[in-house]
DRENPA-893039 format. One record per atom (N, C-alpha, C, CB): x, y, z; atom name; residue number from 1. Coordinates in steps of 0.2 Angstrom, whole numbers. Glycine has a CB too. Example, Ala and Ser with C-alpha at 12.3 -4.5 7.8 and 13.67 -1.06 7.14 Angstrom:
REM residues 2
c1: 66	c2: -28	c3: 39	name: N	resi: 1 .
c1: 62	c2: -22	c3: 39	name: CA	resi: 1 .
c1: 66	c2: -16	c3: 39	name: C	resi: 1 .
c1: 57	c2: -22	c3: 45	name: CB	resi: 1 .
c1: 64	c2: -11	c3: 35	name: N	resi: 2 .
c1: 68	c2: -5	c3: 36	name: CA	resi: 2 .
c1: 64	c2: 0	c3: 39	name: C	resi: 2 .
c1: 70	c2: -3	c3: 29	name: CB	resi: 2 .
This chain:
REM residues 75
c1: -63	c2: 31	c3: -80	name: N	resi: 1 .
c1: -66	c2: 27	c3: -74	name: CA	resi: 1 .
c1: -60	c2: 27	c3: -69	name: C	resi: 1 .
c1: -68	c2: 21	c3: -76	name: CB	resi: 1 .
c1: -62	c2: 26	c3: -61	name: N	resi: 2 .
c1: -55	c2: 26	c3: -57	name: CA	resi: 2 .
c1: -55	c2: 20	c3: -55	name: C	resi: 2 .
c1: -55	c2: 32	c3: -51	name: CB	resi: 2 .
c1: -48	c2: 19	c3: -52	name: N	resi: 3 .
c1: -49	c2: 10	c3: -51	name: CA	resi: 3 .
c1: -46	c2: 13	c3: -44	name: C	resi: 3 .
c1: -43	c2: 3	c3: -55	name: CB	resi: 3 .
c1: -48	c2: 7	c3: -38	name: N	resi: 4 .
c1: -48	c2: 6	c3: -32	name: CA	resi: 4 .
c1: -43	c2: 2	c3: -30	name: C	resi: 4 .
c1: -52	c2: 4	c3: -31	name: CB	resi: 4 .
c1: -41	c2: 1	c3: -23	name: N	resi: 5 .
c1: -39	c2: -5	c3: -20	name: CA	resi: 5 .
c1: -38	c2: -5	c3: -12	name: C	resi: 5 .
c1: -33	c2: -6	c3: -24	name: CB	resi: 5 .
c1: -39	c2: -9	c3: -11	name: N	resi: 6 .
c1: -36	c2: -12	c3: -4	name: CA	resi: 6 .
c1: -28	c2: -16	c3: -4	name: C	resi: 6 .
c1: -42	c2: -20	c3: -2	name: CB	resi: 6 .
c1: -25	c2: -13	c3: 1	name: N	resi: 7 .
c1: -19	c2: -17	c3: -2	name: CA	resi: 7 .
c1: -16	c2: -17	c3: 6	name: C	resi: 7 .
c1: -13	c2: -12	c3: -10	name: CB	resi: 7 .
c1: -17	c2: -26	c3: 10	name: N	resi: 8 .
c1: -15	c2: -26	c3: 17	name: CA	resi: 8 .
c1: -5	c2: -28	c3: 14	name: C	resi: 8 .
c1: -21	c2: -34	c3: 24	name: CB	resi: 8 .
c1: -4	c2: -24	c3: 19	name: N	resi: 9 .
c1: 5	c2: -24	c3: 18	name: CA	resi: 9 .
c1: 9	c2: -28	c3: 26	name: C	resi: 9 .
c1: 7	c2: -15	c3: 18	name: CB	resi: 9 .
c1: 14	c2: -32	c3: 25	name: N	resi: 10 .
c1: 16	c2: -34	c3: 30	name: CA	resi: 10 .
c1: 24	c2: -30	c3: 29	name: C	resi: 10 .
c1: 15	c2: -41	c3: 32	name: CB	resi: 10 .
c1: 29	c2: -31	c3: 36	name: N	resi: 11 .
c1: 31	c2: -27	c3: 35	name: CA	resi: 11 .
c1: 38	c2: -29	c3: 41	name: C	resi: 11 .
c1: 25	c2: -21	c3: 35	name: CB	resi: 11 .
c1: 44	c2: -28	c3: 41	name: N	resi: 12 .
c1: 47	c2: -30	c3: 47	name: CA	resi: 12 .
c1: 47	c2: -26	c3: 51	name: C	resi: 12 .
c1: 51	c2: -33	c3: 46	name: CB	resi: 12 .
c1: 45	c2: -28	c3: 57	name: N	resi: 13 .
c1: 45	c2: -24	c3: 64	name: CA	resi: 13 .
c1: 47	c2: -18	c3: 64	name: C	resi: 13 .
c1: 49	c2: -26	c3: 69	name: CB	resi: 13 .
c1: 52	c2: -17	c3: 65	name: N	resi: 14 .
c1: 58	c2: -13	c3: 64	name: CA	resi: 14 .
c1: 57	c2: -7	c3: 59	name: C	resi: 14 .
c1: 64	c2: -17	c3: 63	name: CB	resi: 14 .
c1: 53	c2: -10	c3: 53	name: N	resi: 15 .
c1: 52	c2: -5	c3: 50	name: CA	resi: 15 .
c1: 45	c2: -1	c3: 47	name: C	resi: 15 .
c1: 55	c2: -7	c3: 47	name: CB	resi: 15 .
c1: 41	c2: -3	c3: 53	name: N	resi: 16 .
c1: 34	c2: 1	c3: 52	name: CA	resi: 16 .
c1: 32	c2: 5	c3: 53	name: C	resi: 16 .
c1: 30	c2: -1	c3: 52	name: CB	resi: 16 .
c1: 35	c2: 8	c3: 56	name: N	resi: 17 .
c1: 35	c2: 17	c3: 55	name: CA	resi: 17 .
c1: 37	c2: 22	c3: 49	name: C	resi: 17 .
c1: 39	c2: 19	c3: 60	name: CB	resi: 17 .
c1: 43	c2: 18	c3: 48	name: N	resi: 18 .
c1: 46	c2: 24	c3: 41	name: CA	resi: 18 .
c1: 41	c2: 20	c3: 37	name: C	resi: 18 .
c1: 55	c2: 24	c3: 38	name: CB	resi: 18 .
c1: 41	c2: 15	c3: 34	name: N	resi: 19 .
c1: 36	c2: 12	c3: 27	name: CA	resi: 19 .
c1: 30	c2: 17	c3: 28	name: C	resi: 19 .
c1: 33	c2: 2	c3: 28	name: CB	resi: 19 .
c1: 28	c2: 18	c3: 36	name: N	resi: 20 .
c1: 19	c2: 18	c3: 34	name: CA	resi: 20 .
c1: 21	c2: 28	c3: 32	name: C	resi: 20 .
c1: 12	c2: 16	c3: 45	name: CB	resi: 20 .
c1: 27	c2: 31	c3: 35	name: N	resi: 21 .
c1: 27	c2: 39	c3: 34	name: CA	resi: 21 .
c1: 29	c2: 38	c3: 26	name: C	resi: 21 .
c1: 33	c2: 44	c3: 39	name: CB	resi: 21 .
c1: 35	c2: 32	c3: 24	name: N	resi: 22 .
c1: 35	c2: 34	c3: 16	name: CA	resi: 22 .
c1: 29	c2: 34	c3: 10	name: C	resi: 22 .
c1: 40	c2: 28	c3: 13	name: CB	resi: 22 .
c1: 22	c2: 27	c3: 14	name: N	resi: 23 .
c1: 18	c2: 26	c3: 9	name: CA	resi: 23 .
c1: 13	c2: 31	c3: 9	name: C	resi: 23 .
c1: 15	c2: 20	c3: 11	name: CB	resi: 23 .
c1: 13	c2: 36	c3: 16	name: N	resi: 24 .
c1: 9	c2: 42	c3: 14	name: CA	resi: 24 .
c1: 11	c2: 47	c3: 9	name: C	resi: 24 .
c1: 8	c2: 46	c3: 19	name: CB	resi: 24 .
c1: 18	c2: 46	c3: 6	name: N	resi: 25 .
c1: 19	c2: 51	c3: 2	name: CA	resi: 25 .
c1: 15	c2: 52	c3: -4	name: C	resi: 25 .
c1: 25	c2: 51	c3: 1	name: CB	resi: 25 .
c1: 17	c2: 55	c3: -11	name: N	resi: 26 .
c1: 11	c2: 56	c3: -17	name: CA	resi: 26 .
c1: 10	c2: 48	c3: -19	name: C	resi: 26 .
c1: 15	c2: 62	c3: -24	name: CB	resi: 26 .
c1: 8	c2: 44	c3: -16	name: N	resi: 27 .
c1: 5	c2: 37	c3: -17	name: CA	resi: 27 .
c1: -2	c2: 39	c3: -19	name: C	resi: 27 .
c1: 5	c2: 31	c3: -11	name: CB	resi: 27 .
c1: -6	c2: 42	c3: -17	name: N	resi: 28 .
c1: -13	c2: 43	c3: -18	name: CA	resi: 28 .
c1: -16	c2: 39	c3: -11	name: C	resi: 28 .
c1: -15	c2: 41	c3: -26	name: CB	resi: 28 .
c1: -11	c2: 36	c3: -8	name: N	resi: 29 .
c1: -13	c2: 31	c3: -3	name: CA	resi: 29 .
c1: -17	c2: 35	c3: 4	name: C	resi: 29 .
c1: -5	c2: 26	c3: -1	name: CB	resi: 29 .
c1: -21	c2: 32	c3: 7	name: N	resi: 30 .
c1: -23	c2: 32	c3: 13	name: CA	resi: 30 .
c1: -21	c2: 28	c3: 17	name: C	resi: 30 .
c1: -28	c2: 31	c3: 13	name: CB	resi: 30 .
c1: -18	c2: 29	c3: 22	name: N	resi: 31 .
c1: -13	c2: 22	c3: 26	name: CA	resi: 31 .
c1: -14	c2: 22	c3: 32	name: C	resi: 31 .
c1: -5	c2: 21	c3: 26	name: CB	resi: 31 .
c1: -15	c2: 13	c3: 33	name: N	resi: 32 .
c1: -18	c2: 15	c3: 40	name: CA	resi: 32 .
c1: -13	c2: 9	c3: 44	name: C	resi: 32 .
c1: -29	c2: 13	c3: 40	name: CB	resi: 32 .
c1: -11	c2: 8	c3: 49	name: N	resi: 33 .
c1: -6	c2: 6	c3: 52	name: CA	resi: 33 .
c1: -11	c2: 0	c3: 57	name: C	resi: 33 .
c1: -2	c2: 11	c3: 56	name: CB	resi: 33 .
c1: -11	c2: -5	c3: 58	name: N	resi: 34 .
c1: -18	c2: -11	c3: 61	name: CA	resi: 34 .
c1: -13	c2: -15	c3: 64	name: C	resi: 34 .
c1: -24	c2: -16	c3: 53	name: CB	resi: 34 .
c1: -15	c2: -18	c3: 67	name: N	resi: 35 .
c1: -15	c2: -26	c3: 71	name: CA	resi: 35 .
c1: -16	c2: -29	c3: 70	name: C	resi: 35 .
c1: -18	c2: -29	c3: 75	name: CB	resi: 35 .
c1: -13	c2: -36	c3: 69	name: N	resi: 36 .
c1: -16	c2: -41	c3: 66	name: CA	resi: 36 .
c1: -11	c2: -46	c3: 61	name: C	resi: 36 .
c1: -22	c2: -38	c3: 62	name: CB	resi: 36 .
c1: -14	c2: -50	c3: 54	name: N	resi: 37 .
c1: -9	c2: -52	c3: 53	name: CA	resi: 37 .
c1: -4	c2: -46	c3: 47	name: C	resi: 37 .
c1: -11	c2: -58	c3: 51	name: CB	resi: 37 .
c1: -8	c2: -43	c3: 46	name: N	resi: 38 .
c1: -5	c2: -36	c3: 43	name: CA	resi: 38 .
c1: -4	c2: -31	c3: 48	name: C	resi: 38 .
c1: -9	c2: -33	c3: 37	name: CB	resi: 38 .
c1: 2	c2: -28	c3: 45	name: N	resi: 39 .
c1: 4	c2: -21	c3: 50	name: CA	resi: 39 .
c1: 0	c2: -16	c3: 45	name: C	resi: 39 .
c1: 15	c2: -19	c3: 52	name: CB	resi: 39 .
c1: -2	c2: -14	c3: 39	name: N	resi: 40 .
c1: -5	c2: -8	c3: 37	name: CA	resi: 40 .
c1: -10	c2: -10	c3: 30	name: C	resi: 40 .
c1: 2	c2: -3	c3: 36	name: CB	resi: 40 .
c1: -13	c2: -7	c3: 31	name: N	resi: 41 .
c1: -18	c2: -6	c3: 28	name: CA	resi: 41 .
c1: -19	c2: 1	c3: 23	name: C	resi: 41 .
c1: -24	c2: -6	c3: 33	name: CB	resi: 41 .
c1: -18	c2: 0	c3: 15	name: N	resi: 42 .
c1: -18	c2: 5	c3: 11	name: CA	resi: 42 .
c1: -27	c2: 5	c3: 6	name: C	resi: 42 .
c1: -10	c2: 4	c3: 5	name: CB	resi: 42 .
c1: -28	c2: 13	c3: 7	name: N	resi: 43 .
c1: -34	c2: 13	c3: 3	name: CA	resi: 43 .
c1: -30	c2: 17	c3: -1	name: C	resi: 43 .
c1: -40	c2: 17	c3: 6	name: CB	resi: 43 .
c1: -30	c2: 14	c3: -11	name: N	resi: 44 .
c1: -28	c2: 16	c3: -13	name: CA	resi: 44 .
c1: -32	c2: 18	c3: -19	name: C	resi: 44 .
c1: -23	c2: 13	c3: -12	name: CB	resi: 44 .
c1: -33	c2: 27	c3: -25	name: N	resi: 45 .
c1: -37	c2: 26	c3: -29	name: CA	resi: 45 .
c1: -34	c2: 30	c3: -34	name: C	resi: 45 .
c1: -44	c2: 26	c3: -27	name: CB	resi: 45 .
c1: -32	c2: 29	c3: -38	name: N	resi: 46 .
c1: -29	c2: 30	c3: -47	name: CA	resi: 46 .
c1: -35	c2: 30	c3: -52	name: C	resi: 46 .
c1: -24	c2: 23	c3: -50	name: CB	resi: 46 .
c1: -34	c2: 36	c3: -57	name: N	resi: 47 .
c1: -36	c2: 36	c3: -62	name: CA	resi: 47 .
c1: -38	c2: 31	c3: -65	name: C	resi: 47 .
c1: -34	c2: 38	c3: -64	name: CB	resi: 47 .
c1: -34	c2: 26	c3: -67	name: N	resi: 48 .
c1: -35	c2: 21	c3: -70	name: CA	resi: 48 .
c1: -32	c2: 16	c3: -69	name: C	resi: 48 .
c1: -35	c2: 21	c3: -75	name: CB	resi: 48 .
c1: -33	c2: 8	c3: -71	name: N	resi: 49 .
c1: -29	c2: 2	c3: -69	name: CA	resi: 49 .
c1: -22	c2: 3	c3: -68	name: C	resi: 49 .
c1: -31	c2: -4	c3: -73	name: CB	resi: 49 .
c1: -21	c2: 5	c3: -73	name: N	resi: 50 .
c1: -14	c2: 5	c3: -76	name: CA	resi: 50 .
c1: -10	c2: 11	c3: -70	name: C	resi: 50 .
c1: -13	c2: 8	c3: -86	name: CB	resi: 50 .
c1: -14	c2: 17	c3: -69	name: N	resi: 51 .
c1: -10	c2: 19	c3: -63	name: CA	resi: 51 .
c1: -10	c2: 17	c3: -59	name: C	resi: 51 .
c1: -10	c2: 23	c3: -60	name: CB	resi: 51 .
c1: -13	c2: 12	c3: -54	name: N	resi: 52 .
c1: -15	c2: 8	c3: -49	name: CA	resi: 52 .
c1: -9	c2: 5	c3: -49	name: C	resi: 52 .
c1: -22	c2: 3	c3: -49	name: CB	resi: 52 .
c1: -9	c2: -3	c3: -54	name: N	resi: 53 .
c1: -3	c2: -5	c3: -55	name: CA	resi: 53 .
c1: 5	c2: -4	c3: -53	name: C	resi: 53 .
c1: -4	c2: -5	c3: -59	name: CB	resi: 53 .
c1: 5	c2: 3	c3: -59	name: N	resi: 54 .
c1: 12	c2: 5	c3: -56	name: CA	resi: 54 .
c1: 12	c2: 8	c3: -50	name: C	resi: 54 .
c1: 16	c2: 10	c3: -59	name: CB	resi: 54 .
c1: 10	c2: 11	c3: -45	name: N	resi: 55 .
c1: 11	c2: 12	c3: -40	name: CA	resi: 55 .
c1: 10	c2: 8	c3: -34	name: C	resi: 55 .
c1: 7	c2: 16	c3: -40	name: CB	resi: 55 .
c1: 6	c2: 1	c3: -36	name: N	resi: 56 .
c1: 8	c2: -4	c3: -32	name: CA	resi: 56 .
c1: 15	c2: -7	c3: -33	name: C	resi: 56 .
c1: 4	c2: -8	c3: -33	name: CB	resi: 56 .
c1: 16	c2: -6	c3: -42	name: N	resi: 57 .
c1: 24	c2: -11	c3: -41	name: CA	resi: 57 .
c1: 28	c2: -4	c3: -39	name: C	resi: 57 .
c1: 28	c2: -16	c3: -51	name: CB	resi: 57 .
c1: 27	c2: 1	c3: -41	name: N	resi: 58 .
c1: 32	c2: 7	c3: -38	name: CA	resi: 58 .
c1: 34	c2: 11	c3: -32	name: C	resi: 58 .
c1: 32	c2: 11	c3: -42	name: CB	resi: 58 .
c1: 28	c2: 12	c3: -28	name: N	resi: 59 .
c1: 28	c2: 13	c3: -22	name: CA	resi: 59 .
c1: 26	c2: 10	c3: -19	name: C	resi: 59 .
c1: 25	c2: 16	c3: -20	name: CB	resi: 59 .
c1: 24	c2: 3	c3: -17	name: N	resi: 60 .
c1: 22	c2: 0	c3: -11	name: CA	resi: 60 .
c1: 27	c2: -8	c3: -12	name: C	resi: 60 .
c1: 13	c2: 0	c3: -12	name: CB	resi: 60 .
c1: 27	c2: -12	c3: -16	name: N	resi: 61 .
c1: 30	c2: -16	c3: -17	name: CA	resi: 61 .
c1: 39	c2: -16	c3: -15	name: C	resi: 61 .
c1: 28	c2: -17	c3: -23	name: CB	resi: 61 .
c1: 41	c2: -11	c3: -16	name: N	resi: 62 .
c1: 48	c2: -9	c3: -17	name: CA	resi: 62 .
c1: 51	c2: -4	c3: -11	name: C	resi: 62 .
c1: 47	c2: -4	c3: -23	name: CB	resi: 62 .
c1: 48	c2: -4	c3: -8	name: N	resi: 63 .
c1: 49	c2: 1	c3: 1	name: CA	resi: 63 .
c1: 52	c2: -5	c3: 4	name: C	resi: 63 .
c1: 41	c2: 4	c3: 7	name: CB	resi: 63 .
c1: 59	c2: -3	c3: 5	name: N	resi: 64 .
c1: 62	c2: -5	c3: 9	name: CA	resi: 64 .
c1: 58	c2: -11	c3: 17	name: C	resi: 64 .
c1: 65	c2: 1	c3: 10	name: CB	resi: 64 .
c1: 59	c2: -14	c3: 19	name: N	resi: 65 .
c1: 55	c2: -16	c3: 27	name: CA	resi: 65 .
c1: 48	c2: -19	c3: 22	name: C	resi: 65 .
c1: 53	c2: -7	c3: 34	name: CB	resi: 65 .
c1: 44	c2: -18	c3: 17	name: N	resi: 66 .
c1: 41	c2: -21	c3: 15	name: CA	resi: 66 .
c1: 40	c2: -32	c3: 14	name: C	resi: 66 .
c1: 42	c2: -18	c3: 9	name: CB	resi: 66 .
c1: 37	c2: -35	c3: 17	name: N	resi: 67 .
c1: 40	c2: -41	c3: 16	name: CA	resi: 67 .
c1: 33	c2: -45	c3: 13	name: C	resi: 67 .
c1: 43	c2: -44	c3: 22	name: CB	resi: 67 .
c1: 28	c2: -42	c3: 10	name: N	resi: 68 .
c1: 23	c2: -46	c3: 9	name: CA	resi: 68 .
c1: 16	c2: -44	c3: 8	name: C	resi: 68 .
c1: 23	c2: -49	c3: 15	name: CB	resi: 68 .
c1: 13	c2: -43	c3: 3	name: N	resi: 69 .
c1: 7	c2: -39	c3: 1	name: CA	resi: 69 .
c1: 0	c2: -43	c3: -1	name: C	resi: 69 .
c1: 8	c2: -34	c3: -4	name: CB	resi: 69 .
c1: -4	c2: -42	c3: 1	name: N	resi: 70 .
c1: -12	c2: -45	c3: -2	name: CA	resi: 70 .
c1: -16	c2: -37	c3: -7	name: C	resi: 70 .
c1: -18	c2: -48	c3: 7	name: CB	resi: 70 .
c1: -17	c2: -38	c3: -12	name: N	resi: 71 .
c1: -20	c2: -32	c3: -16	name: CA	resi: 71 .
c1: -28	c2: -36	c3: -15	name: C	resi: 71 .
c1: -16	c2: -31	c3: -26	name: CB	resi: 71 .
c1: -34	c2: -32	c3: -13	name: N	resi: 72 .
c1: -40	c2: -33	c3: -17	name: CA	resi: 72 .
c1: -41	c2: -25	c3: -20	name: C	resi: 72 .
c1: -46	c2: -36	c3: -11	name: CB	resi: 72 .
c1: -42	c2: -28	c3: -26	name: N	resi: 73 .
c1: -46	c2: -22	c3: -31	name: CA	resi: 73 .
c1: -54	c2: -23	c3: -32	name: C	resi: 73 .
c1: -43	c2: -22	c3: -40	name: CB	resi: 73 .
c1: -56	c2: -16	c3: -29	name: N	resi: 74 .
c1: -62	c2: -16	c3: -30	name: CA	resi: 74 .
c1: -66	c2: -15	c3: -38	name: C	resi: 74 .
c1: -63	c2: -12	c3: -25	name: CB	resi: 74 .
c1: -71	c2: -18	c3: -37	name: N	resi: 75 .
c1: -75	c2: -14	c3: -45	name: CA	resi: 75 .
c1: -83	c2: -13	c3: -43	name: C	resi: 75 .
c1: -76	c2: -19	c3: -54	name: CB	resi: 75 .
């Protein structure tokens, strides 16, 4: 079974361009760059929870210019 997620990311100014080119890398992510109170929006989908996870704490949490995330997982 594959797990999902929505994951809105903020981000400091200055740095939301490289974050959004690092978060395309092999994240499995879909990234979308928005307005609002979030600067980006990840469609994010893993095999299983447990990949989901690490790849939130290991690619997305951890990027530099990162300052702030809301995860919704879908089911």
């Amino acid at each position: 079974m594959s797990a999902k997620a929505f994951v809105m990311v903020k981000v400091e100014p200055a740095a939301t361009r490289k974050v959004v080119e690092q978060l395309k890398k092999p994240s499995g992510a879909v990234v979308y760059e928005v307005l609002g109170s979030y600067d980006i929006v990840l469609d994010i989908e893993a095999d299983t929870q447990e990949d989901l996870t690490a790849v939130l704490r290991n690619s997305v949490r951890t990027q530099v210019g990162v300052t702030d995330t809301v995860t919704c997982i879908c089911f």
